[in-house]
N, CA, C and O atoms as a GROMACS GRO file, in nm:
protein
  524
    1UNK      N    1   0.605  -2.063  -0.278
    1UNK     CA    2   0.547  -1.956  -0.198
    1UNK      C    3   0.416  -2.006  -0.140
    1UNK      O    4   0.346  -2.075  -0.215
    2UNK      N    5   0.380  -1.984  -0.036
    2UNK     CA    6   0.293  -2.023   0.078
    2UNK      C    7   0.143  -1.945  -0.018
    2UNK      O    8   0.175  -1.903  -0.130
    3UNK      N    9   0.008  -1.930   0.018
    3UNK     CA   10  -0.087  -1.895  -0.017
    3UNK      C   11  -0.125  -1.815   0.046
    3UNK      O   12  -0.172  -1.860   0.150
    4UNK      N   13  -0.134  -1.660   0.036
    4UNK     CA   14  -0.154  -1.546   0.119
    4UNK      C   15  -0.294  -1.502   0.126
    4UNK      O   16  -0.366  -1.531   0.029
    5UNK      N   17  -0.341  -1.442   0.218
    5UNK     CA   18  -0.466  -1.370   0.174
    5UNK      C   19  -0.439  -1.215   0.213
    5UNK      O   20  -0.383  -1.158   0.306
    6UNK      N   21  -0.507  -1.174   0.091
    6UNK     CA   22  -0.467  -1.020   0.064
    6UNK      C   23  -0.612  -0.956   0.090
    6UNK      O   24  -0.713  -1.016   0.052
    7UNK      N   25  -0.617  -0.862   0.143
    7UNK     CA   26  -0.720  -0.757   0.186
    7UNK      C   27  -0.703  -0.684   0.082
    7UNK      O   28  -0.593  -0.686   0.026
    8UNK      N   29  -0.849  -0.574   0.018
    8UNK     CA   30  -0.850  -0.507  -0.074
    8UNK      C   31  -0.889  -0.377   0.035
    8UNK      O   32  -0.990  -0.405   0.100
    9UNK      N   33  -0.839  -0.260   0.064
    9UNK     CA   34  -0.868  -0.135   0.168
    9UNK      C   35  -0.938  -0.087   0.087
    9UNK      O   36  -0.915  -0.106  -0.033
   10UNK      N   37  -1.072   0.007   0.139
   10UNK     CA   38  -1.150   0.043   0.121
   10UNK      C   39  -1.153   0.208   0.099
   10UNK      O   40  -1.160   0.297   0.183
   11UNK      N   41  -1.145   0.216  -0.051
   11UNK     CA   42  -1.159   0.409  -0.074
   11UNK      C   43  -0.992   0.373  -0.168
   11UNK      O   44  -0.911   0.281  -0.176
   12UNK      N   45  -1.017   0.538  -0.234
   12UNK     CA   46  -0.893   0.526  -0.264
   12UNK      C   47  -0.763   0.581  -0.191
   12UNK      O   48  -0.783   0.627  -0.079
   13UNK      N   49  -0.650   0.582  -0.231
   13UNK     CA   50  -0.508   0.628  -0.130
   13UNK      C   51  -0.411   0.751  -0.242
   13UNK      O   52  -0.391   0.751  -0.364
   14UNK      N   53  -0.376   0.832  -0.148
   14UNK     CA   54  -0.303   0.930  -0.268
   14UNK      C   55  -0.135   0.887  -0.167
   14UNK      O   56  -0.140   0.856  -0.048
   15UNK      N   57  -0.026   0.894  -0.232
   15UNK     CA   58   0.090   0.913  -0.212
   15UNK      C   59   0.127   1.040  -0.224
   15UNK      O   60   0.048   1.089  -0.306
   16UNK      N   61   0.231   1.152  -0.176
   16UNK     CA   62   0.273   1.229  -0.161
   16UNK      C   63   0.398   1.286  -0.070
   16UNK      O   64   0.440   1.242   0.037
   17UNK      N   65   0.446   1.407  -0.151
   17UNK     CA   66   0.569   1.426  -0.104
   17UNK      C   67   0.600   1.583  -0.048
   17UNK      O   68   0.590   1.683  -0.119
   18UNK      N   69   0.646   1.581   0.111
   18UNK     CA   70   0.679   1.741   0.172
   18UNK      C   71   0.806   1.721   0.124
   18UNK      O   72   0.870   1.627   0.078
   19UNK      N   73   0.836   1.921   0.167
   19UNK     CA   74   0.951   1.902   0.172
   19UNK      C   75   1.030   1.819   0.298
   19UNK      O   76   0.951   1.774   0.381
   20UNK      N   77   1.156   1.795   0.320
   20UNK     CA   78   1.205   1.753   0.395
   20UNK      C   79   1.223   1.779   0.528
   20UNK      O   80   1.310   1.865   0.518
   21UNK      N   81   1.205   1.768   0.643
   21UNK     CA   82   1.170   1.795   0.755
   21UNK      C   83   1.036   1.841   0.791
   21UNK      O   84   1.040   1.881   0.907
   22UNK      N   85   0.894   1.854   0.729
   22UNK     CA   86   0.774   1.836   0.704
   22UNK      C   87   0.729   1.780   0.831
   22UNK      O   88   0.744   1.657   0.829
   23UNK      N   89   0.676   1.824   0.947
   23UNK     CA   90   0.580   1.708   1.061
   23UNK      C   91   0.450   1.704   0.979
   23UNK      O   92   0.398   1.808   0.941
   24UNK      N   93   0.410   1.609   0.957
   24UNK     CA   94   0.256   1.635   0.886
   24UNK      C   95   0.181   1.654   1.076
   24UNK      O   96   0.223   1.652   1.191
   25UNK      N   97   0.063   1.669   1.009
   25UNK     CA   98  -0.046   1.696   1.097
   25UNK      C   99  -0.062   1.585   1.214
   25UNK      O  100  -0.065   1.469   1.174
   26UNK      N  101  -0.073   1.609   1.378
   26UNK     CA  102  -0.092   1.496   1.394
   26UNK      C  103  -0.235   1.410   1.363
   26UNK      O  104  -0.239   1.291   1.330
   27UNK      N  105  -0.320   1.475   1.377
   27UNK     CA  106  -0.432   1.403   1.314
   27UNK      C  107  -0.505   1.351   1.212
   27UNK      O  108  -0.622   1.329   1.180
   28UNK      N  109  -0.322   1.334   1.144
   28UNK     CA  110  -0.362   1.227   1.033
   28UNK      C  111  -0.327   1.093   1.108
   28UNK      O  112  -0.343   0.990   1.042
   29UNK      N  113  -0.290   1.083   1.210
   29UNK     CA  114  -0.284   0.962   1.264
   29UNK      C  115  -0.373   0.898   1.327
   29UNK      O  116  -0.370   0.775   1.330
   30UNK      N  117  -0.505   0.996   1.411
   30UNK     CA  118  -0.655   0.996   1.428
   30UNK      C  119  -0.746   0.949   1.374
   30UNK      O  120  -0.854   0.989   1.417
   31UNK      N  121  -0.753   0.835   1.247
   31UNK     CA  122  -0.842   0.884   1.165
   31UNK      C  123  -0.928   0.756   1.194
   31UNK      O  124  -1.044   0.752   1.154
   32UNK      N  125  -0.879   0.660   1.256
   32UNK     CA  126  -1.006   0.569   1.323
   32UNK      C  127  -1.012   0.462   1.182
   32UNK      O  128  -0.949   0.480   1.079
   33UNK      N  129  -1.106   0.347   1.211
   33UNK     CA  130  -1.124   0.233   1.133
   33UNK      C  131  -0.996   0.164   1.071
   33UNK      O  132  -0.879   0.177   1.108
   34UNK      N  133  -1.054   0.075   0.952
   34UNK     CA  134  -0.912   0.009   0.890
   34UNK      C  135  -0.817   0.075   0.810
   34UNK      O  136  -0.756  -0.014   0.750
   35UNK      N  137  -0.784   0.156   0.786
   35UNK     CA  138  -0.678   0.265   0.739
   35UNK      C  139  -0.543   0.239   0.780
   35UNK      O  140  -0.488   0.205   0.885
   36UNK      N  141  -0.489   0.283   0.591
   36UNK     CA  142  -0.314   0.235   0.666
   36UNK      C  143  -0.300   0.423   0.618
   36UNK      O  144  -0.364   0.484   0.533
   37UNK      N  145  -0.180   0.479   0.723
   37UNK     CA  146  -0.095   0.574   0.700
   37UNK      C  147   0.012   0.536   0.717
   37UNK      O  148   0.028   0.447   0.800
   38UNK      N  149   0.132   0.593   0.641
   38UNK     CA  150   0.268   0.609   0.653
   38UNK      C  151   0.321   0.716   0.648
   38UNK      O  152   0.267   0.799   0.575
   39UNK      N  153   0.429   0.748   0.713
   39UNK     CA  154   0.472   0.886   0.709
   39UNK      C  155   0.620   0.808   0.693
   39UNK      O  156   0.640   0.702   0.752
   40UNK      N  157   0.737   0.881   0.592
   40UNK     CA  158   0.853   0.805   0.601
   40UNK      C  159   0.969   0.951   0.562
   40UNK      O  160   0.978   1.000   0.449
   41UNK      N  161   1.019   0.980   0.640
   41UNK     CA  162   1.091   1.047   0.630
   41UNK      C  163   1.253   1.058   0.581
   41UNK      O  164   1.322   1.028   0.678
   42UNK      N  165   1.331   1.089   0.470
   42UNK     CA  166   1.410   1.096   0.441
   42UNK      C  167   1.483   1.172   0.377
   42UNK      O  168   1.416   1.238   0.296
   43UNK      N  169   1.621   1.201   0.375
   43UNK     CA  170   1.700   1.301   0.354
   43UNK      C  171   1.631   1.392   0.244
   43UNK      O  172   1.628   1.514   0.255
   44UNK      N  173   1.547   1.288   0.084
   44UNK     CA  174   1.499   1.414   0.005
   44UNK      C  175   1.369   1.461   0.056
   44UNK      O  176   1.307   1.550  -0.002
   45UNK      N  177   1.332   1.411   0.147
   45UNK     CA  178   1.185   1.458   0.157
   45UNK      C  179   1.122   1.394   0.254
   45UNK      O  180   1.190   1.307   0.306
   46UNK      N  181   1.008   1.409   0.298
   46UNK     CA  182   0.891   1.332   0.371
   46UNK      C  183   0.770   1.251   0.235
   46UNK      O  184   0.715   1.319   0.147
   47UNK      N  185   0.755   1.118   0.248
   47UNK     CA  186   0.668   1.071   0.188
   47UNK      C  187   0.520   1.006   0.274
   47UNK      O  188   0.525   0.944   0.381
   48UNK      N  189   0.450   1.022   0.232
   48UNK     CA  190   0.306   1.010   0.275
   48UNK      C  191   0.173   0.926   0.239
   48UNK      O  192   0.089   0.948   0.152
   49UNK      N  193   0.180   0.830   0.326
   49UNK     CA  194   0.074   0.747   0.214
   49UNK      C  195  -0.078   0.762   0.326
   49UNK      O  196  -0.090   0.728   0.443
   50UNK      N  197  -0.151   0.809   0.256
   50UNK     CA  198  -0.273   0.800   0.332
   50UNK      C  199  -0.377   0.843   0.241
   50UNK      O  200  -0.349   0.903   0.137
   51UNK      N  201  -0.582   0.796   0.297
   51UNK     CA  202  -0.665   0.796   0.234
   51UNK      C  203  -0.649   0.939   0.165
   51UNK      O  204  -0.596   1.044   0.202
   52UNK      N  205  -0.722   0.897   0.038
   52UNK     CA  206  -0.746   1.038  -0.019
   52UNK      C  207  -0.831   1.159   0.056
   52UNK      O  208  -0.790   1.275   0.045
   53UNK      N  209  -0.935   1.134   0.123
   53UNK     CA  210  -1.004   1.208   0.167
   53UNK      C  211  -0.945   1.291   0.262
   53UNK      O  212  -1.012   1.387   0.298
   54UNK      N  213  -0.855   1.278   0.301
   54UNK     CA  214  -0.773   1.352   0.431
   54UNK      C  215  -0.648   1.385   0.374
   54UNK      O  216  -0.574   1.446   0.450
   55UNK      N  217  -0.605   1.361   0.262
   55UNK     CA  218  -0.448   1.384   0.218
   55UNK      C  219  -0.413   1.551   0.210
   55UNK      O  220  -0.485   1.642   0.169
   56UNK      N  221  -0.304   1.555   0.254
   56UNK     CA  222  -0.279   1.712   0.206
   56UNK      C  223  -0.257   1.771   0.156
   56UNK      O  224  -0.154   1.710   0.130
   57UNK      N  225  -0.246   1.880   0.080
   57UNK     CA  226  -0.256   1.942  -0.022
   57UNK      C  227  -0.086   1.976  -0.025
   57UNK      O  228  -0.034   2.064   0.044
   58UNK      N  229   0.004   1.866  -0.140
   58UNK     CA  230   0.133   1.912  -0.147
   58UNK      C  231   0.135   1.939  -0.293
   58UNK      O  232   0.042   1.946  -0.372
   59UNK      N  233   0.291   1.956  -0.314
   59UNK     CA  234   0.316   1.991  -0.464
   59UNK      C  235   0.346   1.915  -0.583
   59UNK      O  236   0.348   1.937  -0.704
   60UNK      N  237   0.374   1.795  -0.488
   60UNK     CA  238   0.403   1.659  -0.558
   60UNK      C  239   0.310   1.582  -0.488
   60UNK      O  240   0.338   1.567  -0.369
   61UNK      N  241   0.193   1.521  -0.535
   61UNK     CA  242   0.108   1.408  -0.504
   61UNK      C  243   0.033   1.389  -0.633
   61UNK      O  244  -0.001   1.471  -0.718
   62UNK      N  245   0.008   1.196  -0.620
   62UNK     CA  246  -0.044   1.134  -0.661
   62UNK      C  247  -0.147   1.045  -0.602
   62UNK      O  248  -0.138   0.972  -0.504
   63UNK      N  249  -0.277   1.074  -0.708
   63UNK     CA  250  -0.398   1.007  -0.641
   63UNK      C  251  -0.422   0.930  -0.718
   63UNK      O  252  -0.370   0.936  -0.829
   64UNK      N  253  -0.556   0.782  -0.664
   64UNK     CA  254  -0.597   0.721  -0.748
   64UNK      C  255  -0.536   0.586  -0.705
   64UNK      O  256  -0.552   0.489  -0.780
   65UNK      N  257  -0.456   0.572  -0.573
   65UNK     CA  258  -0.411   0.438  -0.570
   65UNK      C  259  -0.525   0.340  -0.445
   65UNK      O  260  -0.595   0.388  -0.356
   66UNK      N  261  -0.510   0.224  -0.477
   66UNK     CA  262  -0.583   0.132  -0.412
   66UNK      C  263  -0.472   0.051  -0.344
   66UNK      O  264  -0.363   0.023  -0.393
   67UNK      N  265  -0.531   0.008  -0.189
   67UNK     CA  266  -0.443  -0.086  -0.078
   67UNK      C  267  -0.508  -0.181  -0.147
   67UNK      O  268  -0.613  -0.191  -0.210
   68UNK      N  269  -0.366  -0.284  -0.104
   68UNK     CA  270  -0.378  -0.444  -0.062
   68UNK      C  271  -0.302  -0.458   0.012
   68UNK      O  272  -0.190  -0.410  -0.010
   69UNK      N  273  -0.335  -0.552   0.172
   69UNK     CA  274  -0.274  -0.591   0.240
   69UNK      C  275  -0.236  -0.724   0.271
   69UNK      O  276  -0.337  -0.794   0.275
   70UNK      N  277  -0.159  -0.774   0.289
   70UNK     CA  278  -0.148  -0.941   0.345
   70UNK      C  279  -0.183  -0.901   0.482
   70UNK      O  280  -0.153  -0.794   0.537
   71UNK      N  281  -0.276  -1.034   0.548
   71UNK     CA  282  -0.292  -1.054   0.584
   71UNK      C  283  -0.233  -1.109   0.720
   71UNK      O  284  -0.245  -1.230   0.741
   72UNK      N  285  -0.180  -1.040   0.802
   72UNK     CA  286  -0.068  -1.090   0.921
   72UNK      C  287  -0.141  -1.142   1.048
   72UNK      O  288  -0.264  -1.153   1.052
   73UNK      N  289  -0.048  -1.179   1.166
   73UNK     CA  290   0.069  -1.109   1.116
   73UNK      C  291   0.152  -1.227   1.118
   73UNK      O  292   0.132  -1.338   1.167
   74UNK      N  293   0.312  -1.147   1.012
   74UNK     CA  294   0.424  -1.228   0.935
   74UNK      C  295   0.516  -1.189   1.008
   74UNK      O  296   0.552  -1.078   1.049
   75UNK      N  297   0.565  -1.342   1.027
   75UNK     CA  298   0.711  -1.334   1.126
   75UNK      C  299   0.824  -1.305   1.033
   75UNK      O  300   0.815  -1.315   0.911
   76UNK      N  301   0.957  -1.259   1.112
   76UNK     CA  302   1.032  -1.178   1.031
   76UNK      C  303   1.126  -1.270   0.978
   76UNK      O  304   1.214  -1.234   0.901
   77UNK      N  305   1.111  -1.392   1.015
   77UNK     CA  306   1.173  -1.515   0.968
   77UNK      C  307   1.100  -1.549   0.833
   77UNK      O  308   1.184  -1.606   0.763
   78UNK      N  309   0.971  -1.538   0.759
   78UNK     CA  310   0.895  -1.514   0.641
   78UNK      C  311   0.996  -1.439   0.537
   78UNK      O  312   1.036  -1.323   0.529
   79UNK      N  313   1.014  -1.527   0.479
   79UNK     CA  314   1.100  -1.477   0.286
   79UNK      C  315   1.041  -1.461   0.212
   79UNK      O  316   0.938  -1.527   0.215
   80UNK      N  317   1.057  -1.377   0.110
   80UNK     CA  318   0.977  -1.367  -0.040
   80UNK      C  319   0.865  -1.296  -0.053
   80UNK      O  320   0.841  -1.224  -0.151
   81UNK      N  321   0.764  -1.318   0.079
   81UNK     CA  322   0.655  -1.222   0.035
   81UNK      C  323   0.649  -1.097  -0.036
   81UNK      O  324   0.541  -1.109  -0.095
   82UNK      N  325   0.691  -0.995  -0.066
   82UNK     CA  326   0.716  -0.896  -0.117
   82UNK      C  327   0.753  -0.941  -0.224
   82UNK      O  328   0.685  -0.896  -0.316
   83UNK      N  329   0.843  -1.023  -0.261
   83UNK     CA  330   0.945  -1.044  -0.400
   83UNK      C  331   0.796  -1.122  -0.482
   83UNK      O  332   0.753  -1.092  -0.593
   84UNK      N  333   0.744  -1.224  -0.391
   84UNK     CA  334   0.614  -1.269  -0.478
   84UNK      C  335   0.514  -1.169  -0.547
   84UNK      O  336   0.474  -1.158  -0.663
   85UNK      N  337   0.487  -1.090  -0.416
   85UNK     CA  338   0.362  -0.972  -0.493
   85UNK      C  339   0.413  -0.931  -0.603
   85UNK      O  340   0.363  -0.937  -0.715
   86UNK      N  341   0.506  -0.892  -0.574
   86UNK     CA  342   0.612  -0.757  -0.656
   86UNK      C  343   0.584  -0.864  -0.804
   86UNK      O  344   0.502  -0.841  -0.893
   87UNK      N  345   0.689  -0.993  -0.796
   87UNK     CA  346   0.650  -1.014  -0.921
   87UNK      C  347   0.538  -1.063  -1.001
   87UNK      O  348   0.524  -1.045  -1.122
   88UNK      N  349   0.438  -1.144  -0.903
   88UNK     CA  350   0.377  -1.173  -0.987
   88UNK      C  351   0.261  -0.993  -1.052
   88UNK      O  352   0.186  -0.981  -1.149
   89UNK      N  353   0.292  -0.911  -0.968
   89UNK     CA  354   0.206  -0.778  -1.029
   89UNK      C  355   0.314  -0.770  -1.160
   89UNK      O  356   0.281  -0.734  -1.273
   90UNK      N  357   0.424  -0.804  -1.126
   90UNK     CA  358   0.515  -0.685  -1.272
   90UNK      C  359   0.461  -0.813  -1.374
   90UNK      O  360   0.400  -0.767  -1.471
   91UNK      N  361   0.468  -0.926  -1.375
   91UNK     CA  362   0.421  -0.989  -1.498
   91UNK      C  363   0.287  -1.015  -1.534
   91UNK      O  364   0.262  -1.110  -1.608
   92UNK      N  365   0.167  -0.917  -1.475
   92UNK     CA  366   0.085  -0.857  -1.538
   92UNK      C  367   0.082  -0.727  -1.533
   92UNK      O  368  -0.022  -0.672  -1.498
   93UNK      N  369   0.186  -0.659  -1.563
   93UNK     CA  370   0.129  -0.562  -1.605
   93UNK      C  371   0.136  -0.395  -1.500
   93UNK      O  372   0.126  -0.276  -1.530
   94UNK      N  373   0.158  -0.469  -1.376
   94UNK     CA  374   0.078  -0.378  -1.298
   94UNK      C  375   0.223  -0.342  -1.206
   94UNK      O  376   0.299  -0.426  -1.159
   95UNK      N  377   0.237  -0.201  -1.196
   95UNK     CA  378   0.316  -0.089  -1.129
   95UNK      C  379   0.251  -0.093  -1.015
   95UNK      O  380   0.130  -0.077  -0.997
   96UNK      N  381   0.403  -0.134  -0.875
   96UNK     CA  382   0.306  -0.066  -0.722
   96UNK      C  383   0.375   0.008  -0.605
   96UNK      O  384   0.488   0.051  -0.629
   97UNK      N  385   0.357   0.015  -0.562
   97UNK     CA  386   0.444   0.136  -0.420
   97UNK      C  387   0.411   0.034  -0.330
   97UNK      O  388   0.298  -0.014  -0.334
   98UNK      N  389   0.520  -0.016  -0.227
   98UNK     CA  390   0.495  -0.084  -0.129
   98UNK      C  391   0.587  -0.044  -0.009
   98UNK      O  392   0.705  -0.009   0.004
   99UNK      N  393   0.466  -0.067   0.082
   99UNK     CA  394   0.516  -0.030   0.230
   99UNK      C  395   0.542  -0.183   0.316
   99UNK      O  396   0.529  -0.297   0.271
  100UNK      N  397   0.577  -0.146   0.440
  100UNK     CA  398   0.588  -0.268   0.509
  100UNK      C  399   0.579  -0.213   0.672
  100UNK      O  400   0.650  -0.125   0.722
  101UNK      N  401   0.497  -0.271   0.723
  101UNK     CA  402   0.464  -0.284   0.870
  101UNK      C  403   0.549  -0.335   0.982
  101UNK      O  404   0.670  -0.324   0.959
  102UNK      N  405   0.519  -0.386   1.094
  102UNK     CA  406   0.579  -0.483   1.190
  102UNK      C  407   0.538  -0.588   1.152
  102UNK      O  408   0.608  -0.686   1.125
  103UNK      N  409   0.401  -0.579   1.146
  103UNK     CA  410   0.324  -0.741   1.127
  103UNK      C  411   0.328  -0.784   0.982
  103UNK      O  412   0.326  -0.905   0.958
  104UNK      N  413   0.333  -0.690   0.876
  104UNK     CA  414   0.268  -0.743   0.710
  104UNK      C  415   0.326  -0.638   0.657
  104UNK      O  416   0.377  -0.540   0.712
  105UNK      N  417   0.314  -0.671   0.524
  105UNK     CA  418   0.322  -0.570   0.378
  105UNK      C  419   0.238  -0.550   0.317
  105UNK      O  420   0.143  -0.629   0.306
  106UNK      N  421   0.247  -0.430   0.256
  106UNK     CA  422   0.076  -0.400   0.154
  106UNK      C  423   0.141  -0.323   0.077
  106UNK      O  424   0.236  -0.249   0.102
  107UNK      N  425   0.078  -0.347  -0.036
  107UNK     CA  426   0.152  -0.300  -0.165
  107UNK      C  427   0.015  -0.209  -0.233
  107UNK      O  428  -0.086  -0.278  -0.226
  108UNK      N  429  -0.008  -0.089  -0.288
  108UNK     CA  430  -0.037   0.037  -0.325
  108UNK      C  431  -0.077  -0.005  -0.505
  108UNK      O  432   0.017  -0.011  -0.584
  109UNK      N  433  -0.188  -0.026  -0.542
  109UNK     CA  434  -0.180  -0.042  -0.724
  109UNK      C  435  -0.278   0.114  -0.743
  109UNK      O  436  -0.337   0.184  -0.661
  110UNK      N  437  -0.260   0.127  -0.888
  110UNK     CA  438  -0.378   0.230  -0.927
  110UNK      C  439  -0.496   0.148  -0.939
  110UNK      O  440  -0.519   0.027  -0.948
  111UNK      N  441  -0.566   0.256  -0.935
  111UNK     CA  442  -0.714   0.219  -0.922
  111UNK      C  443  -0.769   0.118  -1.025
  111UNK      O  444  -0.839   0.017  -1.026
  112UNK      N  445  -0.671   0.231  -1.147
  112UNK     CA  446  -0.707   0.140  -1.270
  112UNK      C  447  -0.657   0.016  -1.306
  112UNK      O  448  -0.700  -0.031  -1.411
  113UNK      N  449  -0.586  -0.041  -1.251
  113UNK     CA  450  -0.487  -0.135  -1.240
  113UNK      C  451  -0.577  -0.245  -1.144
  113UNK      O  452  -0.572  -0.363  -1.177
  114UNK      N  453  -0.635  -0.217  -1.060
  114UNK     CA  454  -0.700  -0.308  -0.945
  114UNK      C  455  -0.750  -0.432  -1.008
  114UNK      O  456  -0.687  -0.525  -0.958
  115UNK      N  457  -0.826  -0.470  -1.086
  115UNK     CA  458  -0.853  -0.561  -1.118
  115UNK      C  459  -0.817  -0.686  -1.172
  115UNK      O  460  -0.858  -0.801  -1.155
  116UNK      N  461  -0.669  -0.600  -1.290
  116UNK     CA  462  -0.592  -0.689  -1.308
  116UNK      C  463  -0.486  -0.733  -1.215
  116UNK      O  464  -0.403  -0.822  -1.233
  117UNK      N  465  -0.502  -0.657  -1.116
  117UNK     CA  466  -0.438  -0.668  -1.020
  117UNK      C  467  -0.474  -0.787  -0.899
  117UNK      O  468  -0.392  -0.842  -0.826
  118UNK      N  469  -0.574  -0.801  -0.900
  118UNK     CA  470  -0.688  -0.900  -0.830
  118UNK      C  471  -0.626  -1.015  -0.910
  118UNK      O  472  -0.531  -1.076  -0.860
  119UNK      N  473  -0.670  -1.046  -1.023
  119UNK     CA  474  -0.690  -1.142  -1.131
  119UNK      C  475  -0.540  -1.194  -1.100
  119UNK      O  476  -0.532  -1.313  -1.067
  120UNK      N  477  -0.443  -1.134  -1.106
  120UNK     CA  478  -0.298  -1.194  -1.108
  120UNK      C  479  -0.269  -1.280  -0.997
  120UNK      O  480  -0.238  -1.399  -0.986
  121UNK      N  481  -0.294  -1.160  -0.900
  121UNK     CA  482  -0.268  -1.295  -0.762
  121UNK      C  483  -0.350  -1.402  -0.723
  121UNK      O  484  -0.306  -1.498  -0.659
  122UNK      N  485  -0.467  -1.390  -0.759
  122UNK     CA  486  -0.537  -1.502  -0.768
  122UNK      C  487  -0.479  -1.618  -0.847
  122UNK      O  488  -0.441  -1.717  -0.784
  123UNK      N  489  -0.471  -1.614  -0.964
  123UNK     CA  490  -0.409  -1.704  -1.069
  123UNK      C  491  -0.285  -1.727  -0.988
  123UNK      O  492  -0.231  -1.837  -0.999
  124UNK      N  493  -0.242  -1.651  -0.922
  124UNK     CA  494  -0.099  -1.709  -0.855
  124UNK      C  495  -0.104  -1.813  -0.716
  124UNK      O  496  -0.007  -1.861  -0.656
  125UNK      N  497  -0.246  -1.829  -0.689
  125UNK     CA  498  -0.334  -1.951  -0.604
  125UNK      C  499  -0.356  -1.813  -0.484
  125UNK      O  500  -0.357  -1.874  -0.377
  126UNK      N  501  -0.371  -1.698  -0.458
  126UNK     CA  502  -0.362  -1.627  -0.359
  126UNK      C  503  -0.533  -1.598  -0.354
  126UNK      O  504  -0.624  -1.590  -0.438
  127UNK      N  505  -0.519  -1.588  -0.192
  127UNK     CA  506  -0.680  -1.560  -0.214
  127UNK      C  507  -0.723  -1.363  -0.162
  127UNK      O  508  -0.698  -1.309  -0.054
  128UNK      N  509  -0.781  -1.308  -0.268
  128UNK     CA  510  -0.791  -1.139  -0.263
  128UNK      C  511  -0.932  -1.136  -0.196
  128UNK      O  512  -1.004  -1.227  -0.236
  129UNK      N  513  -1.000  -1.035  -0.084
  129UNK     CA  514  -1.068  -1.012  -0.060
  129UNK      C  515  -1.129  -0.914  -0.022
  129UNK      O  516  -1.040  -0.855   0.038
  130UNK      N  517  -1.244  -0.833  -0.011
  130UNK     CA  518  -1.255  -0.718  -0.022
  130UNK      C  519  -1.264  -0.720   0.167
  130UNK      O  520  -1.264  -0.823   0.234
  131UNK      N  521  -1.270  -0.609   0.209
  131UNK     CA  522  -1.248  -0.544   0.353
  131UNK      C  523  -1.422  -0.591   0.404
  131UNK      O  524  -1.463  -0.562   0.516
   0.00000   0.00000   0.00000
């Protein structure tokens, strides 16, 4: 595996879930600076990844998660990235939600998790950096 550099996003991120057919707001798409949102819609539901400070008030959400992004952008001819994060987080330890872009992937840890989360991919020769 190639040597990535991963961005650490700034603030924390809540995940969450509408019901199904749900438009969220459009001006959660407004929100300016380096910010990732996702909106992903599917048969059980609408899922939602965006900063905490703006998240909406559903019935199912979880807060407390921290971005990392690779660093793009990654051509679609690029293998493994994902399968790398993914594992080297599961063999420390660390649970993540991951999205994927046009250009890159960024994978979602808890807050509490961040560090060892840092620490892993590093040791895995990757270089983590804050925003």
């Amino acid at each position: 595996m190639r040597r990535l550099v991963v961005d650490i996003g700034a603030g924390d991120y809540t995940v969450l879930r509408l019901p199904a057919g749900t438009v969220p707001p459009a001006d959660l798409f407004s929100l300016g600076g380096p910010v990732v949102v996702s909106v992903i819609s599917a048969p059980d539901g609408v899922t939602v990844i965006c900063p905490t400070r703006v998240a909406l008030q559903a019935e199912t959400r979880d807060d407390g998660w921290r971005l990392l992004s690779v660093r793009g952008p990654l051509e679609f001819a690029l293998t493994g990235i994902m399968a790398a994060l993914a594992g080297e987080l599961a063999a420390a330890g660390v649970s993540l939600f991951a999205v994927s872009t046009f250009d890159t992937d960024h994978v979602l840890v808890k807050a509490t998790d961040l560090e060892r989360a840092v620490l892993a991919l590093r040791e895995a020769g990757h270089e983590v950096t804050p925003l």
